[in-house]
DOBAMAR-15362 format. One line per field, with one value per residue: residue number from 1; residue in three letters; chain; x negated, z, y negated of N, C-alpha, C, O in turn. Coordinates in pm, whole numbers. Example, Ala and Ser with C-alpha at 12.3 -4.5 7.8 and 13.67 -1.06 7.14 Angstrom:
n c(1 | 2)
res c(ala | ser)
chain c(A | A)
n_c1 c(-1319 | -1285)
n_c3 c(780 | 708)
n_c2 c(569 | 225)
ca_c1 c(-1230 | -1367)
ca_c3 c(780 | 714)
ca_c2 c(450 | 106)
c_c1 c(-1320 | -1290)
c_c3 c(780 | 787)
c_c2 c(330 | -3)
o_c1 c(-1424 | -1341)
o_c3 c(846 | 804)
o_c2 c(332 | -114)
This chain:
n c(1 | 2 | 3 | 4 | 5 | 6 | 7 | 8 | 9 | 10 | 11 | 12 | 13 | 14 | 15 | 16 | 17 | 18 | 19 | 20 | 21 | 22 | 23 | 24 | 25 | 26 | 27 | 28 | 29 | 30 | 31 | 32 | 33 | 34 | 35 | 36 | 37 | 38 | 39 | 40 | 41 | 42 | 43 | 44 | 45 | 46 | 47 | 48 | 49 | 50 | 51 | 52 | 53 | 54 | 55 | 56 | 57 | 58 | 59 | 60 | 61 | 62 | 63 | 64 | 65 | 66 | 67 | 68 | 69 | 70 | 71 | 72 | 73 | 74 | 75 | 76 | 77 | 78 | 79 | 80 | 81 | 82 | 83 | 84 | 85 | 86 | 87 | 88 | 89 | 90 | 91 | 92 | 93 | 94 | 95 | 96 | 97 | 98 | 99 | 100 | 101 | 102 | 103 | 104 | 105 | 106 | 107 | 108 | 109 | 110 | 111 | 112 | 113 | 114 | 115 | 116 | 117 | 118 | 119 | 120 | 121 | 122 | 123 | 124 | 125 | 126 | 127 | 128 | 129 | 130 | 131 | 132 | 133 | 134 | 135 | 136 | 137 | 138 | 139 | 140 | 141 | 142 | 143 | 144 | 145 | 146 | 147 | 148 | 149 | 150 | 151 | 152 | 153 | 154 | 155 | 156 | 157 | 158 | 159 | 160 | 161 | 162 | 163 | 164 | 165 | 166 | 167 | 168 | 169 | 170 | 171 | 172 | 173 | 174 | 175 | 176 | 177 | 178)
res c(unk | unk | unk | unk | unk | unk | unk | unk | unk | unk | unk | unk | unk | unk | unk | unk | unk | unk | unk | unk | unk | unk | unk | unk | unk | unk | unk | unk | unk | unk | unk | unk | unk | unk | unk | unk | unk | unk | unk | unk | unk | unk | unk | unk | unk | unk | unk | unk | unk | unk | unk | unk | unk | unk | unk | unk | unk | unk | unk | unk | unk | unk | unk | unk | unk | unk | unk | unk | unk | unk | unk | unk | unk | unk | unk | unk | unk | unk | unk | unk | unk | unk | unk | unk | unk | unk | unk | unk | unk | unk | unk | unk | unk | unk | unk | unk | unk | unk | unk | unk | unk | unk | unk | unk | unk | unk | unk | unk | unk | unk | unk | unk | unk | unk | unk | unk | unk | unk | unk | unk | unk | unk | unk | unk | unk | unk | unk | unk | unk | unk | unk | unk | unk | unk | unk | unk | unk | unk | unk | unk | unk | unk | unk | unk | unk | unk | unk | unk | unk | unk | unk | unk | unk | unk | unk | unk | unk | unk | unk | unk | unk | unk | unk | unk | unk | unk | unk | unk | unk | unk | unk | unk | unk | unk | unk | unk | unk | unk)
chain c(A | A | A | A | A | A | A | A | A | A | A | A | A | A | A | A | A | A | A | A | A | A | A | A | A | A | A | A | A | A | A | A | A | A | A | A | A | A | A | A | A | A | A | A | A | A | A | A | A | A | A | A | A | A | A | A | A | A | A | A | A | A | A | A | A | A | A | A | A | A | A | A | A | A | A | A | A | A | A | A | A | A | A | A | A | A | A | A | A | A | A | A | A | A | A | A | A | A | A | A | A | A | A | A | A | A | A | A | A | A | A | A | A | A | A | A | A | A | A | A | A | A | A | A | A | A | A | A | A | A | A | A | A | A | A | A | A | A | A | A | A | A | A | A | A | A | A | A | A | A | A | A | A | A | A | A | A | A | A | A | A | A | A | A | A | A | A | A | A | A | A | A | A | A | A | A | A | A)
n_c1 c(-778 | -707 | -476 | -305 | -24 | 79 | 309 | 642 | 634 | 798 | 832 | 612 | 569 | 647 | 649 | 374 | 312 | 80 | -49 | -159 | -334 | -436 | -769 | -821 | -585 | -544 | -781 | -827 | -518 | -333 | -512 | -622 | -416 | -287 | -124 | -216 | -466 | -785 | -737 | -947 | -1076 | -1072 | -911 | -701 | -653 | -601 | -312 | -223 | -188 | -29 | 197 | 245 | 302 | 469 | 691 | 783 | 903 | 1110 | 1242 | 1339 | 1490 | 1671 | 1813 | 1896 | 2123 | 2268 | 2385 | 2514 | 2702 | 2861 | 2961 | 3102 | 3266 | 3533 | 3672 | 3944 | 4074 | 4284 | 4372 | 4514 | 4654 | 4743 | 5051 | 5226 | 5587 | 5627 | 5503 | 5202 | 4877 | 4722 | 4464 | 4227 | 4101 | 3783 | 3439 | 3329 | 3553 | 3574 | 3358 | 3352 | 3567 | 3513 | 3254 | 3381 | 3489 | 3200 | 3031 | 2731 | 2719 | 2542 | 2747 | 2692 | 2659 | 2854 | 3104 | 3353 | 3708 | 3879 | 4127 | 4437 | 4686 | 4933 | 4888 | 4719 | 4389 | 4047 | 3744 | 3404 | 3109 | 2754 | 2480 | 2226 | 2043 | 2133 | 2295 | 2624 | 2955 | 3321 | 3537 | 3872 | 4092 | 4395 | 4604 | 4809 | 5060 | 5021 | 5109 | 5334 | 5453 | 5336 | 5276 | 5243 | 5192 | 5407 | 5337 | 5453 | 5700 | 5699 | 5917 | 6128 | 6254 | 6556 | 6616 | 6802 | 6906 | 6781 | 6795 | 7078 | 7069 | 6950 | 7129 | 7361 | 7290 | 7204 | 7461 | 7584 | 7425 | 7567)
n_c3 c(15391 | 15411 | 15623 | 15802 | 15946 | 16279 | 16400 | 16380 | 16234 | 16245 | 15981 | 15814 | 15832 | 15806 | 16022 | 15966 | 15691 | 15474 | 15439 | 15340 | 15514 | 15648 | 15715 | 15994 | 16162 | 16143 | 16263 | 16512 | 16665 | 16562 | 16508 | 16805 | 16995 | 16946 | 16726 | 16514 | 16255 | 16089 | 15725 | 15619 | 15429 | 15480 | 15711 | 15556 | 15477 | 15636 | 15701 | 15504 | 15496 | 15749 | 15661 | 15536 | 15675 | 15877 | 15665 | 15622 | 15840 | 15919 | 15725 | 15795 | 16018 | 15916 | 15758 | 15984 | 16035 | 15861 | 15916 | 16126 | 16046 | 15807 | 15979 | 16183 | 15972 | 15916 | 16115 | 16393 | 16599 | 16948 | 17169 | 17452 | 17641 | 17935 | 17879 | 17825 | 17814 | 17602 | 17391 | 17422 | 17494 | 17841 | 17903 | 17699 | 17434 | 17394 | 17268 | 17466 | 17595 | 17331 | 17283 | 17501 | 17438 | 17161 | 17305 | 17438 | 17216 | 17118 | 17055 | 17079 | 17082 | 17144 | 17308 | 17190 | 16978 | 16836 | 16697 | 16742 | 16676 | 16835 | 17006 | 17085 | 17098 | 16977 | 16814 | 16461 | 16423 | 16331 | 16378 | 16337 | 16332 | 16358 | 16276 | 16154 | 16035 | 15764 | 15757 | 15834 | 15959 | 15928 | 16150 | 16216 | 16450 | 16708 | 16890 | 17204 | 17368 | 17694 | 17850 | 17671 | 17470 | 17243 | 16915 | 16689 | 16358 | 16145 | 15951 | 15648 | 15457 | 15174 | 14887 | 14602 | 14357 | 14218 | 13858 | 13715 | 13759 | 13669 | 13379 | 13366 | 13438 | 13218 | 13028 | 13133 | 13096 | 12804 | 12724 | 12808 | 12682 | 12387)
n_c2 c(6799 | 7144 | 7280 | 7573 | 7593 | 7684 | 7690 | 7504 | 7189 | 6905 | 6741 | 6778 | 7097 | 7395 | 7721 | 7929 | 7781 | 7673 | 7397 | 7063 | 6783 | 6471 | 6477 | 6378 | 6368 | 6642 | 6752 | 6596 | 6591 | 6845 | 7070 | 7084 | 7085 | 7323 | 7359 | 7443 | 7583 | 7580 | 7612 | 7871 | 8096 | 8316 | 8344 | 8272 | 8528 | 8686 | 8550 | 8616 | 8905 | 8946 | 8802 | 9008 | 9225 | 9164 | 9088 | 9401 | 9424 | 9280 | 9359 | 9602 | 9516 | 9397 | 9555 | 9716 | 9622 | 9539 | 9750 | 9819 | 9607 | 9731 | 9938 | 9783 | 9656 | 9805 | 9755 | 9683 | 9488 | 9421 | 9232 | 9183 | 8938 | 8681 | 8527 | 8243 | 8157 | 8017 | 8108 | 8020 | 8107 | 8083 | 7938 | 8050 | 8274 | 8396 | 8418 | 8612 | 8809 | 8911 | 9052 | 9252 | 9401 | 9518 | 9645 | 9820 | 9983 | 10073 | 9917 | 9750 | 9449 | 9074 | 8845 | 8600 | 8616 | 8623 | 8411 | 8185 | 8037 | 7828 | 7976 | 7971 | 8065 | 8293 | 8604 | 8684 | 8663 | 8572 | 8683 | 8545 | 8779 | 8710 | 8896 | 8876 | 8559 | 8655 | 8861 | 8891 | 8932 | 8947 | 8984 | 9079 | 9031 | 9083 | 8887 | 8977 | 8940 | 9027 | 9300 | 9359 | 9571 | 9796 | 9792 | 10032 | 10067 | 10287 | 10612 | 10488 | 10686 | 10825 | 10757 | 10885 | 10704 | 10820 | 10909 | 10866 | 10618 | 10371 | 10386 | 10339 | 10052 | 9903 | 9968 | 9822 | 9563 | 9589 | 9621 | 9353 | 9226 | 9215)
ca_c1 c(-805 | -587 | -465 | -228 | 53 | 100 | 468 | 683 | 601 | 859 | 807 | 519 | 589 | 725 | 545 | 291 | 253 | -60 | -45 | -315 | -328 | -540 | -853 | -792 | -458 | -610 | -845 | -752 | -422 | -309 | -566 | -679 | -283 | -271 | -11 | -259 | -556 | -815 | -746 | -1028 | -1077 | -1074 | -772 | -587 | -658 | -519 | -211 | -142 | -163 | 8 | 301 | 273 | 334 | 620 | 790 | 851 | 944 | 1224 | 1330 | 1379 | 1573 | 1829 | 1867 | 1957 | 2219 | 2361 | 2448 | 2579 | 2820 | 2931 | 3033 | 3212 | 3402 | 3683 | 3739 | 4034 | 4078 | 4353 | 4357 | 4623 | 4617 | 4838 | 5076 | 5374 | 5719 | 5650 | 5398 | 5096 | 4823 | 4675 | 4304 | 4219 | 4029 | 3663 | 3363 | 3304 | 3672 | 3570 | 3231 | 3410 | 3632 | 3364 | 3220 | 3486 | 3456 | 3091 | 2944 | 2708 | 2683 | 2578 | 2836 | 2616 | 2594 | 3010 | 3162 | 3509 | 3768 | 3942 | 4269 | 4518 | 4784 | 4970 | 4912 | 4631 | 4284 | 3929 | 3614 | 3269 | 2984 | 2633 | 2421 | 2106 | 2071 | 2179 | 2412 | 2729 | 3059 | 3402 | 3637 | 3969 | 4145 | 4533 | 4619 | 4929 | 5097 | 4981 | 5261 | 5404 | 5471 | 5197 | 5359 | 5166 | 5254 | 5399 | 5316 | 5518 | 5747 | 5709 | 6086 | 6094 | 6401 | 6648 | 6517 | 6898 | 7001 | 6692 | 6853 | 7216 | 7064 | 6918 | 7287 | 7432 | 7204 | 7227 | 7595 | 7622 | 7396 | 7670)
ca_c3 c(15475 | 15436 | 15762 | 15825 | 16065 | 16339 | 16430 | 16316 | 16290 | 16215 | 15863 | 15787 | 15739 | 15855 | 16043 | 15839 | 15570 | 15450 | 15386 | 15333 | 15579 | 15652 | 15837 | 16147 | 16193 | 16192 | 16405 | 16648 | 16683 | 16507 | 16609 | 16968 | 17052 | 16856 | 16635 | 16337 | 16247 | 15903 | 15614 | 15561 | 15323 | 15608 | 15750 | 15442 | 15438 | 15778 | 15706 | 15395 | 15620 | 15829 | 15631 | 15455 | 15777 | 15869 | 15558 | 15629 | 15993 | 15863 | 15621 | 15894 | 16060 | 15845 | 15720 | 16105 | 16122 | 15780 | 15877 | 16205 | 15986 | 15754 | 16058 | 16194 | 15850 | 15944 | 16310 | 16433 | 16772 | 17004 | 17326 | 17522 | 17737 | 17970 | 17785 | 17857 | 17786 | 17485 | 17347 | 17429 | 17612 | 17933 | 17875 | 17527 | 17386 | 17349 | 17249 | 17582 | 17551 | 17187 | 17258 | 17571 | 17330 | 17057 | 17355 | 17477 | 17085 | 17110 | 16979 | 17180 | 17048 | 17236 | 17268 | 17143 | 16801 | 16784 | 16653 | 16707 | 16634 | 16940 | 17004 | 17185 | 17026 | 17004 | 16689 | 16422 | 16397 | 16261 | 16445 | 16276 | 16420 | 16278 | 16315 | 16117 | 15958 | 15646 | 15764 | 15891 | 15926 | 16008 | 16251 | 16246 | 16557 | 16719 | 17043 | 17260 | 17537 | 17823 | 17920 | 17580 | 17409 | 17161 | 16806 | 16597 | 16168 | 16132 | 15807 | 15494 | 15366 | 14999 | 14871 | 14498 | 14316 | 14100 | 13738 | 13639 | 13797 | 13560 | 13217 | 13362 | 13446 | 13104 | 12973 | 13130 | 13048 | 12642 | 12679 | 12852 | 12528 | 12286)
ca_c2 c(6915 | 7246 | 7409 | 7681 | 7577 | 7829 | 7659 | 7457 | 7111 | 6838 | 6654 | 6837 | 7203 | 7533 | 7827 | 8013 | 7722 | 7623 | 7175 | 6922 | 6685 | 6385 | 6565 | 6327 | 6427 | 6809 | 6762 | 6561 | 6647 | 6977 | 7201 | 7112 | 7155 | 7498 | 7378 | 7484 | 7641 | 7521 | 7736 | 7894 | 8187 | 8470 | 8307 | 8270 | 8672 | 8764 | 8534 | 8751 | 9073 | 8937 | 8828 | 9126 | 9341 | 9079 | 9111 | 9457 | 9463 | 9194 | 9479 | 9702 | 9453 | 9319 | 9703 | 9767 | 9470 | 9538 | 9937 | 9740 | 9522 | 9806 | 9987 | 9678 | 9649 | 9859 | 9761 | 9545 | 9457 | 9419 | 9164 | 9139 | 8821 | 8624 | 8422 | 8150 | 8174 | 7945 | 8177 | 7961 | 8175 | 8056 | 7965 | 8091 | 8379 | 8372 | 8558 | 8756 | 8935 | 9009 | 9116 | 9328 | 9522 | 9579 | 9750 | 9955 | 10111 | 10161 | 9812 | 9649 | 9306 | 9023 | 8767 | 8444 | 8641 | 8595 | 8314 | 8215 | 7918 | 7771 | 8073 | 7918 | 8148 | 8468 | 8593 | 8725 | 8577 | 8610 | 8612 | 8614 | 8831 | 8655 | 9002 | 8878 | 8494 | 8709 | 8897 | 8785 | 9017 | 8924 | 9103 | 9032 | 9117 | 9048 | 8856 | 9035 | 8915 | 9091 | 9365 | 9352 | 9689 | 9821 | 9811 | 10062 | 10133 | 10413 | 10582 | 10465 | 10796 | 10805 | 10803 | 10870 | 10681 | 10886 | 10861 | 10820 | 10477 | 10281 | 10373 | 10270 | 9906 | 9915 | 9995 | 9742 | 9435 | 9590 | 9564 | 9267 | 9146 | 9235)
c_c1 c(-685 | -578 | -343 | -133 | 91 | 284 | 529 | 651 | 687 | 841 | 687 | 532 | 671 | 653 | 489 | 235 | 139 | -29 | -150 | -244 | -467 | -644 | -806 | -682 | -476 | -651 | -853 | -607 | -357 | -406 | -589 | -508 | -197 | -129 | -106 | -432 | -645 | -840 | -872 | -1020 | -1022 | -904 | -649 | -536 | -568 | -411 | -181 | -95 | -38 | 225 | 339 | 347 | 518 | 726 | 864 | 935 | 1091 | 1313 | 1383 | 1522 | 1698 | 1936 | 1953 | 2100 | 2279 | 2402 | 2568 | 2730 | 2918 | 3025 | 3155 | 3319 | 3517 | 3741 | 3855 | 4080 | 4231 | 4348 | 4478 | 4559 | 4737 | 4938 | 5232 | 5504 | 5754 | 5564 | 5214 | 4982 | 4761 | 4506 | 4295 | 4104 | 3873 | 3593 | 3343 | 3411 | 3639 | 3484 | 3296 | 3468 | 3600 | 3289 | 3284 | 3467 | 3327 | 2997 | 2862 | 2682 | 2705 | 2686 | 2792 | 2640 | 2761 | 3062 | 3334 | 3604 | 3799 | 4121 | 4287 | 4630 | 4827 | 4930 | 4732 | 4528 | 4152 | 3817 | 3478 | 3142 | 2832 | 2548 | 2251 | 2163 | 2118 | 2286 | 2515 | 2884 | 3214 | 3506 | 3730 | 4056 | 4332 | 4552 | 4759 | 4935 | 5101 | 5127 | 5351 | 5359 | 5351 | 5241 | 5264 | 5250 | 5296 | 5414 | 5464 | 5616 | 5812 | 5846 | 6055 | 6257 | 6441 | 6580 | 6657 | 6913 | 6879 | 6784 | 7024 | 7147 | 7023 | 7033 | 7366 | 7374 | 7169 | 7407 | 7655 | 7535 | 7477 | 7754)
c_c3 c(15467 | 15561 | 15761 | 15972 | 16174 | 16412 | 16371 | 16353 | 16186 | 16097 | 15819 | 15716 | 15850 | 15936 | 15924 | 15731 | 15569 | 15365 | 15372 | 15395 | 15612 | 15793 | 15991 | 16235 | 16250 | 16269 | 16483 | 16709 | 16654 | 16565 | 16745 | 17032 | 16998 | 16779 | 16495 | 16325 | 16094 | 15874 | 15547 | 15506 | 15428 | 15702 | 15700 | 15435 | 15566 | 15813 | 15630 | 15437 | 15649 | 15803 | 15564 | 15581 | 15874 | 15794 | 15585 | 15758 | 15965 | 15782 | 15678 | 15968 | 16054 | 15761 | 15815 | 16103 | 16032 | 15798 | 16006 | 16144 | 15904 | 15813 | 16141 | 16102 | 15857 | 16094 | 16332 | 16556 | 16812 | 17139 | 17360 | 17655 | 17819 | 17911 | 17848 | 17791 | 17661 | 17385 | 17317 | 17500 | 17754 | 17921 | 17709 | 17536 | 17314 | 17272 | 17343 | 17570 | 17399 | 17201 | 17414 | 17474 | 17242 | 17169 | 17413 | 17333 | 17096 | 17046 | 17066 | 17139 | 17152 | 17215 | 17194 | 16998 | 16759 | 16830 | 16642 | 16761 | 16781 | 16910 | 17111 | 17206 | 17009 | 16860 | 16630 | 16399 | 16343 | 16367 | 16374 | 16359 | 16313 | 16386 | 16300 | 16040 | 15794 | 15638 | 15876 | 15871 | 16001 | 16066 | 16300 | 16384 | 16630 | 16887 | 17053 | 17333 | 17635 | 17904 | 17811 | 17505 | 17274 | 17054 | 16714 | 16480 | 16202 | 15986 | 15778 | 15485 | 15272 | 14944 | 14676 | 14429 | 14192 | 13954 | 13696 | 13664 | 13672 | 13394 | 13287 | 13400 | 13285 | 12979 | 12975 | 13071 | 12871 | 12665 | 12670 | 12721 | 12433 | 12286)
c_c2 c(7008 | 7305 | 7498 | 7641 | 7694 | 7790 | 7604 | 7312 | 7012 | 6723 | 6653 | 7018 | 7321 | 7664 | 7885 | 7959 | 7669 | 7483 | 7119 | 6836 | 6579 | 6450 | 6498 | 6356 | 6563 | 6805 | 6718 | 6582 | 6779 | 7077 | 7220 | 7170 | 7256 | 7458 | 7422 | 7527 | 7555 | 7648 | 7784 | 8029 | 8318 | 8437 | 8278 | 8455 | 8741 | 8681 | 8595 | 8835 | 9039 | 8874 | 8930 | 9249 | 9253 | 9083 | 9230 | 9499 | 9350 | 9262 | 9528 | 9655 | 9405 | 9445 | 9712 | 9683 | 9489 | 9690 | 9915 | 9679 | 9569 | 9883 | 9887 | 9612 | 9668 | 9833 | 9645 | 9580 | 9426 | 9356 | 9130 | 9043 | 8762 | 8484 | 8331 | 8194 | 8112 | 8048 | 8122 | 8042 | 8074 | 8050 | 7962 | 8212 | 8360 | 8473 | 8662 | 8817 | 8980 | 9062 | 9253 | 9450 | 9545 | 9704 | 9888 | 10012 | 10128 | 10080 | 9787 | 9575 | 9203 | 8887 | 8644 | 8470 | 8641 | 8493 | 8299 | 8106 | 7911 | 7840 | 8047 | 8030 | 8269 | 8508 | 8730 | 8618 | 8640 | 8578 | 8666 | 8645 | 8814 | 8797 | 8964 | 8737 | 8508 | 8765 | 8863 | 8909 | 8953 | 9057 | 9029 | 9106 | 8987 | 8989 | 8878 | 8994 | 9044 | 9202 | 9401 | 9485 | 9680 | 9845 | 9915 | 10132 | 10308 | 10472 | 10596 | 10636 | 10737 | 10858 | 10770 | 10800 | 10743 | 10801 | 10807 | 10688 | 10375 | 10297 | 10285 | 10092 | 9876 | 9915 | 9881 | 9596 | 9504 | 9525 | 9430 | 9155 | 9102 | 9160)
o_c1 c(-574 | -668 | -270 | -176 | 135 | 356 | 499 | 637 | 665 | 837 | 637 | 513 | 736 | 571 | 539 | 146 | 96 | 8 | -247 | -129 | -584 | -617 | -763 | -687 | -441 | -598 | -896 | -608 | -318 | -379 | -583 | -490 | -75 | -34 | -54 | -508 | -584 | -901 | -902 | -925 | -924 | -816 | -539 | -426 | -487 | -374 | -85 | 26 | 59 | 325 | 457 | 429 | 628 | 841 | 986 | 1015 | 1186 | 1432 | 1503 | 1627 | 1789 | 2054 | 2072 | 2179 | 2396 | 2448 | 2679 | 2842 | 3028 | 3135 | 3273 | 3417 | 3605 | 3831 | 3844 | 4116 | 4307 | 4319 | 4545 | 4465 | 4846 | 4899 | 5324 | 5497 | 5863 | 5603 | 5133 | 5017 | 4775 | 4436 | 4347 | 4033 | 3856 | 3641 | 3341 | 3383 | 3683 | 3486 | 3253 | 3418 | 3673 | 3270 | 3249 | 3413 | 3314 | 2899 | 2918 | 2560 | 2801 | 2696 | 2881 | 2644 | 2786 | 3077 | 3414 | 3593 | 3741 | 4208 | 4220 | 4659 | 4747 | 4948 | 4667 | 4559 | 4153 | 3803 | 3445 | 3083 | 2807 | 2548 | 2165 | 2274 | 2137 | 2370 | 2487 | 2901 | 3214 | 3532 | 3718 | 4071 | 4361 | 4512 | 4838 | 4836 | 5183 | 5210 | 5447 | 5240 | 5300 | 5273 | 5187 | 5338 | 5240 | 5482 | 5554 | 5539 | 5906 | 5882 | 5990 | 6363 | 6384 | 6524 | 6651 | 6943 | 6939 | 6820 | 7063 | 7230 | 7106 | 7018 | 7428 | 7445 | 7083 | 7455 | 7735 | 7573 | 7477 | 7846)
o_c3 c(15506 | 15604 | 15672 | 16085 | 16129 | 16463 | 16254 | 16473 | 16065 | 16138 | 15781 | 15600 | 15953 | 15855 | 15812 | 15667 | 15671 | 15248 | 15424 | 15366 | 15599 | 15912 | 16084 | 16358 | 16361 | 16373 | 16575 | 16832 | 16759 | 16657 | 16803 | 17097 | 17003 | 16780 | 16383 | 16411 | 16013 | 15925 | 15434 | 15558 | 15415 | 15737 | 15753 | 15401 | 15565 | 15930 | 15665 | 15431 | 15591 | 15873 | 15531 | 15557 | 15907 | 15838 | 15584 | 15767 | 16033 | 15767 | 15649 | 15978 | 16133 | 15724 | 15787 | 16196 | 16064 | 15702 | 16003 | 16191 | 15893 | 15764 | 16153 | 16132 | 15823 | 16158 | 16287 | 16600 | 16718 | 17230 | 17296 | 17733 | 17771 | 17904 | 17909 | 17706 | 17607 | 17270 | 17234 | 17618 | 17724 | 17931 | 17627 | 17635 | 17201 | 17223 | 17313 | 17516 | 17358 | 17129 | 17388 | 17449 | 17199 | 17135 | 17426 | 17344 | 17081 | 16988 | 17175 | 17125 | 17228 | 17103 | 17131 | 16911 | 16641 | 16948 | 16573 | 16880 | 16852 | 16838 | 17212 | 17317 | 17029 | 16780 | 16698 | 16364 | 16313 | 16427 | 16357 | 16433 | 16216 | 16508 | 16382 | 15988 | 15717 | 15549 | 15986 | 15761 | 16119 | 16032 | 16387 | 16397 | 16604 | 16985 | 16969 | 17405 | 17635 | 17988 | 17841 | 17482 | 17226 | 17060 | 16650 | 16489 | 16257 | 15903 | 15830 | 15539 | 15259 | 14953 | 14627 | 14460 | 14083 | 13941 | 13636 | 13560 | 13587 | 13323 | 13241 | 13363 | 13237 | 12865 | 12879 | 12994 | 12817 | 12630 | 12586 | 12682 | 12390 | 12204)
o_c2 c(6970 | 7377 | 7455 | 7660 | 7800 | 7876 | 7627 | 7285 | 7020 | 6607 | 6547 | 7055 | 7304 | 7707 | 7890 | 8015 | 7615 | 7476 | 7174 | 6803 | 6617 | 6464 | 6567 | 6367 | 6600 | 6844 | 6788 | 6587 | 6829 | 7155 | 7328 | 7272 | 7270 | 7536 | 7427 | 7482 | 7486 | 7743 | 7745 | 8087 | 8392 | 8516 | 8263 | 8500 | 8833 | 8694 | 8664 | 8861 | 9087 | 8890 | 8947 | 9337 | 9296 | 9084 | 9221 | 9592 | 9390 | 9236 | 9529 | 9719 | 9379 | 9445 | 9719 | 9704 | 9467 | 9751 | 9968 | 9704 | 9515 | 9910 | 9918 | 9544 | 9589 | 9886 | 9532 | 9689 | 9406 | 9433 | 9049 | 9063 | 8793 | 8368 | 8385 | 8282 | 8127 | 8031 | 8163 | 8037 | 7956 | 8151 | 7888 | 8233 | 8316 | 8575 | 8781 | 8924 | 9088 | 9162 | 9364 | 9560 | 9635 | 9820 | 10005 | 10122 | 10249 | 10128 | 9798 | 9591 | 9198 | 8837 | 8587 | 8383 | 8662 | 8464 | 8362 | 8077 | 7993 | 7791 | 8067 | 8075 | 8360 | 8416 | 8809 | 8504 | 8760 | 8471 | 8783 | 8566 | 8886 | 8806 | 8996 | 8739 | 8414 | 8747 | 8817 | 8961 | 8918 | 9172 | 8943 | 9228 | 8870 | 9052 | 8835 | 8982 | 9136 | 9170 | 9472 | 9506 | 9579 | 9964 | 9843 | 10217 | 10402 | 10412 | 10661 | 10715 | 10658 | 10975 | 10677 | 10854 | 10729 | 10693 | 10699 | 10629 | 10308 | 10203 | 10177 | 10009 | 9799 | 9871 | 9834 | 9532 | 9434 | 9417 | 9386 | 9045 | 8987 | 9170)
């Protein structure tokens, strides 16, 4: 007997698949407790549809979550927390303070969908934000002690070095050949 699973059903199959199973199994069990339907021709046709109209609403989806993750590419975070005199923090740093300061920039992700090691520590770390079972982005961000001055780069000035001093090293390492 073929039926069409409408869930998932444990050592058998997956939503949506169509299995052969021993009719008794089907019909006494599988269909009366709507885990499955019999595949019949008309129902093979309006699971097609039906993954066909699925397929693209999944497109849509993982589009949305990967324009999400591109934009979260460039972001790095900053938490300042309360920390010991050893530089241990108090507590540790979860997902709700990362999913907090994602929102202060303008993210809203919910915190379940960020992943992140056990930060005890002052320091730099990584946390990964699972957007879509496909996509996946990390966001590295910095833990500060709480009160502690805000260090930011300041740019680089490009210093060009004298063209003369290269030939005199060049001079001396011939001579020192000789």
């Amino acid at each position: 007997m073929e039926i069409i699973l409408k869930e998932d059903v444990i050592g058998l199959g997956y939503k949506n698949d169509i299995v052969k199973v021993k009719s008794g199994y089907g019909r006494n069990y599988l269909i009366p407790t709507g885990k499955a339907v019999i595949a019949s021709e008309s129902a093979k046709k309006v699971l097609a549809e039906n993954l066909r109209q699925q397929a693209v609403k999944l497109a849509k989806i993982k589009a949305a979550a990967q324009e999400v993750a591109d934009k979260l590419a460039g972001v790095a975070l900053t938490i300042s927390t309360k920390v010991s005199n050893a530089g241990t923090i108090y507590g540790s740093v979860n997902s709700l303070q990362i999913a907090d300061e994602l929102a202060k920039l303008g993210f809203d992700i919910d915190r379940k969908k960020i992943v992140v090691k056990d930060v005890k520590t002052v320091g730099d770390h990584v946390a990964v934000v699972k957007l879509h079972k496909e996509v996946s982005v990390e966001v590295p961000f910095t833990v500060v002690a709480e009160g502690a001055p805000v260090v930011e780069e300041a740019p680089v000035a490009e210093v060009e070095a004298p063209v003369e001093e290269a030939p005199e090293v060049e001079d001396e390492v011939e001579e020192a050949a000789e």
